[in-house]
N, C-alpha and C positions, 0 to 999 in steps of 0.2 A: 191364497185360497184356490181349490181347484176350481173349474166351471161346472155351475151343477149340471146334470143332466137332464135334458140329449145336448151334447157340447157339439159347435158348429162343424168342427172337423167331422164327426158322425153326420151330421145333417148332408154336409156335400159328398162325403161318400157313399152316403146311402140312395141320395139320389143319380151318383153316376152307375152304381149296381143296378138299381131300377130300370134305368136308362136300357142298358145292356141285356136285364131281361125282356124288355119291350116293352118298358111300361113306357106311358107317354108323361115325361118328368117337364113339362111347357110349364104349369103353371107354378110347380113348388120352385121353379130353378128360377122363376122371374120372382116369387115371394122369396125368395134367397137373397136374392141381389137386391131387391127391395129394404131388404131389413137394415138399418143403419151398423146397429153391433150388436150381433146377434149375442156375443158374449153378455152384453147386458141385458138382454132382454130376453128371461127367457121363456114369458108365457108368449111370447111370438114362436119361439123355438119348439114349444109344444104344441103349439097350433100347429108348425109346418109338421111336426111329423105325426099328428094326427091325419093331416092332407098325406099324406106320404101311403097311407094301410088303406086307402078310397082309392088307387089311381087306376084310370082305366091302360087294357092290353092295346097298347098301337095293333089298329085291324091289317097292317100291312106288314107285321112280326108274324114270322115263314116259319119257322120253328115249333116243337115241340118235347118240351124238356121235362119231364117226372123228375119225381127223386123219390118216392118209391120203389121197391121191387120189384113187386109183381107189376107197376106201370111200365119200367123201365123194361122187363122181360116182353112185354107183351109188343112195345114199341121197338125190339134191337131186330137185326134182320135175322136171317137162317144163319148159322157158323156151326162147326165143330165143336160141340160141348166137351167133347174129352177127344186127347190124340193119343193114337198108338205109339212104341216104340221109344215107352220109357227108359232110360239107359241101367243100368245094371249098378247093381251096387256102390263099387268102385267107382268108377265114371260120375253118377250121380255125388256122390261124397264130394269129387274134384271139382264139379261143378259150381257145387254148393257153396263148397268154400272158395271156389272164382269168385263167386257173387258177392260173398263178404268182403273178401280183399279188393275185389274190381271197384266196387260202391267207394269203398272206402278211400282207396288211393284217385279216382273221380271226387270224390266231395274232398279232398283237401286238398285240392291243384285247384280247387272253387273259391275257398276260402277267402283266401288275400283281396280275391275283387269282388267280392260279393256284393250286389248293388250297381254296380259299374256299367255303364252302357258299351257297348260295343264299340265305339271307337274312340271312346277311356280306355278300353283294355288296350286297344292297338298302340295308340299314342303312348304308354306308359310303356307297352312291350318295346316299340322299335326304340326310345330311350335308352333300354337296360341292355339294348341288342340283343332283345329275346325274341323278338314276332319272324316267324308264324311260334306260337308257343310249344316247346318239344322236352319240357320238364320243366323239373317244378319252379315257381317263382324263386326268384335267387334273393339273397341275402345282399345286401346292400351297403357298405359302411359310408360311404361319401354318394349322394343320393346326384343326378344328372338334373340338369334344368328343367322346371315343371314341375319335378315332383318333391312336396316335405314329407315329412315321417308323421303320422298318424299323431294327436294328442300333445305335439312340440311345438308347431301351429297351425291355425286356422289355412284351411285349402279355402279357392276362390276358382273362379271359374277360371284361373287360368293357371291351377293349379291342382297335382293331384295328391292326394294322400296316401302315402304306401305304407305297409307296416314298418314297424319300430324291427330294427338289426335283432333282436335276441325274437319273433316272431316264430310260435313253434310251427308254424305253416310255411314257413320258405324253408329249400335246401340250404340242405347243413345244419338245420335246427332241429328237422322232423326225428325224434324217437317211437315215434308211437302213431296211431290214428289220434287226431285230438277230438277233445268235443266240440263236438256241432251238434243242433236240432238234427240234422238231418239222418244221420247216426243211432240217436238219440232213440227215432220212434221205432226200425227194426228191433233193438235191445227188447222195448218195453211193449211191444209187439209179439214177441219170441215169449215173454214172461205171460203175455194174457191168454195165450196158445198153451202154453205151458200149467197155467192154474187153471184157466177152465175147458182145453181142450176147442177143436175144429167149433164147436156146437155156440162157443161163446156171440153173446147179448151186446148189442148197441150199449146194454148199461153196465155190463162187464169191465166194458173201456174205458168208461166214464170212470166208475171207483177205481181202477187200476191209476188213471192218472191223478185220482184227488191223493191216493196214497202214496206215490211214484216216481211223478214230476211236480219239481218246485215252481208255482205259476209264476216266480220271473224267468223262469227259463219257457214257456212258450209263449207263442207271440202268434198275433192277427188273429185270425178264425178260433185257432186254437185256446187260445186264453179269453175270446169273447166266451167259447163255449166253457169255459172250463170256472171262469166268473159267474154264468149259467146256472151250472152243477150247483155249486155252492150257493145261490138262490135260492136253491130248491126244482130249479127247473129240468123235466127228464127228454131223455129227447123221444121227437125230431124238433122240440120247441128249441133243447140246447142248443141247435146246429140255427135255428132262425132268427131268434129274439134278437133284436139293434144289433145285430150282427154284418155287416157290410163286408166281412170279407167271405164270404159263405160260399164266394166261387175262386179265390185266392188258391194258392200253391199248394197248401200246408194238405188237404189229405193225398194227393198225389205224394210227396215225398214219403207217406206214409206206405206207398203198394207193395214194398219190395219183399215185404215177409210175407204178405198175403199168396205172393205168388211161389215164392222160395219153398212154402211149403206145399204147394198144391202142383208138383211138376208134372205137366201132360196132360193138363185138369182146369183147364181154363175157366170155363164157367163155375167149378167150385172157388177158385183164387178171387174172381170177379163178387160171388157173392161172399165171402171174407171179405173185401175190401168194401163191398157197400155197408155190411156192419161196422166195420172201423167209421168209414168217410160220414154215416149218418147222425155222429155222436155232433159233427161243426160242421157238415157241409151240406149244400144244396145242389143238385142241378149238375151243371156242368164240373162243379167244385168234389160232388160226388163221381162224374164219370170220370175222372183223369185218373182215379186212384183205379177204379174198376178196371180200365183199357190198359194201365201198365202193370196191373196184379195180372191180369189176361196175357199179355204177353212175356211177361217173366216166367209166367207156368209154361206156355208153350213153347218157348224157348227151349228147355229141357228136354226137349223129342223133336222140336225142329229149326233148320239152320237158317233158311231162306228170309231175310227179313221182310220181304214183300206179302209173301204169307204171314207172319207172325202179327203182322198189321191189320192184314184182313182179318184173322181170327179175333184180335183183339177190340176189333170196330166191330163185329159178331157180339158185342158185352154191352153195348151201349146204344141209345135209343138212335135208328138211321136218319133222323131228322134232327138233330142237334147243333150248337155251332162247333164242339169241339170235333165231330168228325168230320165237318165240311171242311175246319184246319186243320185234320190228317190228310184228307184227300187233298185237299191246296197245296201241303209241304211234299207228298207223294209226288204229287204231277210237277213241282217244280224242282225238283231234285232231280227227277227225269231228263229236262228240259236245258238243268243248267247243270256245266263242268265243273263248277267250280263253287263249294258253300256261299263263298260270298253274296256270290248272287242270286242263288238260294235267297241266303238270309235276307237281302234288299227285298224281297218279294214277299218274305215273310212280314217285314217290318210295316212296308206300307199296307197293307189291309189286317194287320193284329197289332202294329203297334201302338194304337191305342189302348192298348189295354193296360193292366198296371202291371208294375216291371216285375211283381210275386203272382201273379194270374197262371192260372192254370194254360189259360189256351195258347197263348205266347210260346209258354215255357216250352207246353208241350210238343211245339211245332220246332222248338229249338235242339229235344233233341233227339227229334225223327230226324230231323237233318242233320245232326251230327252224326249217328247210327245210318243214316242212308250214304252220307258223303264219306265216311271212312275206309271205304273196302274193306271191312270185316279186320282192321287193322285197329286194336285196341287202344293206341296211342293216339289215334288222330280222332277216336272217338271223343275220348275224352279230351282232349286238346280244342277241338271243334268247338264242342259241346260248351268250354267255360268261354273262349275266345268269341261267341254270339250273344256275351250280356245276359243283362235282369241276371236272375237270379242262380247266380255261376255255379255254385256250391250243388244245391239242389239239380241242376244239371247235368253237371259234372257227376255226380252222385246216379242218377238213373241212366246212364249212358254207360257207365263203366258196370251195374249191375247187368246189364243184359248184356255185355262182350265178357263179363267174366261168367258167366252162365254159359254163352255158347261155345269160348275158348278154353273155358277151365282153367285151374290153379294153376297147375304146372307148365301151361302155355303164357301166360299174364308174365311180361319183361322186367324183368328184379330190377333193374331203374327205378319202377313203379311202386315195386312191392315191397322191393328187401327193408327201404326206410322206416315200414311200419314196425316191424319186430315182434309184430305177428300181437301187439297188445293195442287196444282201447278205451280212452277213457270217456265216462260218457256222467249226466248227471241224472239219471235214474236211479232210484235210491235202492241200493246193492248190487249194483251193475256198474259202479263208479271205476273198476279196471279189472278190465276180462282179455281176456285170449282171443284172437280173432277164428283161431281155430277150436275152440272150444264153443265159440257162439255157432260153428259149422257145425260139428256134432250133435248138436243140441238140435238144429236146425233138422238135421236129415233123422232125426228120432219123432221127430212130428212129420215128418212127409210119411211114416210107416202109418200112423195114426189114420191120414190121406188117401190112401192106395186104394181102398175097396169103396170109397165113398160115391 
């Protein structure tokens, strides 16, 4: 029988969410640990989350996070709302489709360790004599101590899991881009741009995915909101109700068409992405989509990543915690030669967070984007080799270096694997052109232009 609901697994994630916005979780985290088993008990388990919607703001929580618009606008600093020096035609086309290809060959060098903490990846790399990692996970027939094959047995801590030899995600398998979420929502992002145009509704999104995506295929935020939907419930309540992951990864993974189509146009891509991010998300769960749909527009008219930072912190409330972790990973990237210790720097004051969270993520891959030299490969290399959540990393690292590099500069190491097709589980979208989803793309940035 399942646990009826609120099941205890929600109860404690709800209160470390809480926690994190500033709420003061003292007395539900001591009636937590109080309750014998909560799975059996579960007018206890309603009472705590009745206590849960009463909690007071810790008076010593420095922050101020909206998740409205016009809150959020009124709250962001001064920035360039729109930049000159859109590229042309041509150029733009190349671009665009960098960005397809860049994303996508970043999200499937993610794949294989998705989940994996950073010094899992390492340990498994120097194993396979892959670390520092400079192409894709290898194909493995007789696996090196440490590691078994996925599903053939149980891994332990001193053990890791790698995928199975036939794995369409390691070299020598890859035909195509495969499916991932992460893929997943440009496609069906391209199609809600596509039926109802620049102008589309928080609820647009909503029926585009009850029609769209199969709710086993998304996960966290997305499928609390999507279990929501089908409730009956519209948003902002979709993005709130027993929803604990409401500041998780999942709308940021979603920026990358918001900004695709809005190139030189930051504050329009930004408010695109707040319509997507309000269907599941709250807060900082909303600005991670905003800040990287902001800089994937600006990207398209400029190169400098330090500006394209500042513009995109321009989108997002100046009192937040995700910009205090841009400005953290900024300064320490600065400071240190080397990602590593970047990353150590990251770890200790974000890595409490959860290993799919926005702000983590997000700090992971400023600093792969900051520690690269503008060198695609190490971008994305970087970017999966810093953990949580590799895919989705891997994934927004390579969309902003195939934007600023272009198609034709992106290393056929990377690329040529795909064969230019992807299969994805959005329903009619199940295998498309990589370059046809480009076309498609730069036919709505025309839509964009004068806005």
């Amino acid at each position: 029988m399942p646990e009826p609901f609120p099941t205890a697994t929600y109860l404690k994630e709800e209160i470390t969410q809480l926690e994190e916005e500033g709420f003061d979780v003292s007395k539900p985290r001591s009636q937590l640990s109080a309750l014998d088993s909560l799975a059996e008990n579960e007018a206890a388990r309603r009472q705590l989350l009745s206590t849960l919607t009463q909690l007071p703001r810790r008076p010593d929580f420095p922050y101020q996070e909206p998740s409205d618009l016009d809150a959020i606008r009124a709250a962001r600093p001064e920035g360039p709302r729109r930049l000159s020096g859109r590229p042309g035609k041509r150029l733009l086309h190349d671009r665009t489709l960098g960005a397809w290809l860049g994303r996508s060959a970043g999200c499937l060098l993610g794949k294989p360790c998705e989940g994996w903490s950073r010094a899992t990846i390492e340990r498994a790399l120097r194993a396979l004599h892959a670390w520092p990692l400079c192409d894709y996970w290898p194909r493995v027939e007789t696996l090196p101590e440490g590691l078994v094959y996925r599903s053939s047995a149980p891994a332990d801590a001193d053990t890791i899991a790698y995928p199975q030899p036939d794995d369409v995600s390691l070299k020598g398998n890859i035909t195509r881009m495969a499916r991932d979420d992460d893929m997943d929502y440009p496609i069906i992002g391209l199609h809600i741009l596509e039926s109802s145009g620049p102008d589309f509704t928080t609820r647009n999104v909503g029926q585009q995915w009850l029609e769209h995506l199969p709710y086993g295929c998304v996960y966290t935020a997305e499928r609390v909101a999507y279990k929501n939907l089908v409730d009956g419930l519209e948003p902002p309540d979709s993005a709130s109700f027993r929803n604990p992951y409401r500041e998780w990864i999942g709308a940021q993974i979603r920026a990358d068409i918001c900004g695709w189509v809005c190139p030189g146009h930051p504050e329009l891509a930004a408010e695109l992405a707040w319509r997507d991010a309000a269907l599941s998300h709250t807060k900082n769960g909303i600005y991670g989509e905003m800040f990287f749909a902001a800089l994937i527009a600006a990207a398209f008219a400029e190169s400098d990543l330090l500006k394209l930072i500042d513009i995109a912190l321009s989108e997002i409330p100046r009192n937040c915690r995700l910009r205090e972790a841009v400005l953290d990973t900024v300064a320490w990237c600065h400071k240190h030669a080397d990602w590593e210790t970047t990353w150590e720097r990251i770890n200790d004051k974000y890595g409490h967070y959860h290993g799919v969270h926005t702000i983590n993520n997000a700090a992971v891959v400023l600093m792969a984007l900051l520690h690269s030299g503008g060198d695609y490969e190490k971008a994305i290399a970087i970017s999966v080799m810093g953990g949580w959540d590799t895919d989705c990393n891997g994934a927004t690292a390579g969309s902003v270096m195939g934007i600023l590099l272009g198609a034709k500069a992106l290393p056929p190491k990377w690329i040529a694997p795909l064969n230019d097709r992807i299969s994805s589980i959005v329903v009619g979208f199940t295998d498309m052109k990589l370059s046809a989803l480009a076309r498609r793309t730069a036919a709505l940035q025309q839509l964009t232009r004068h806005r």
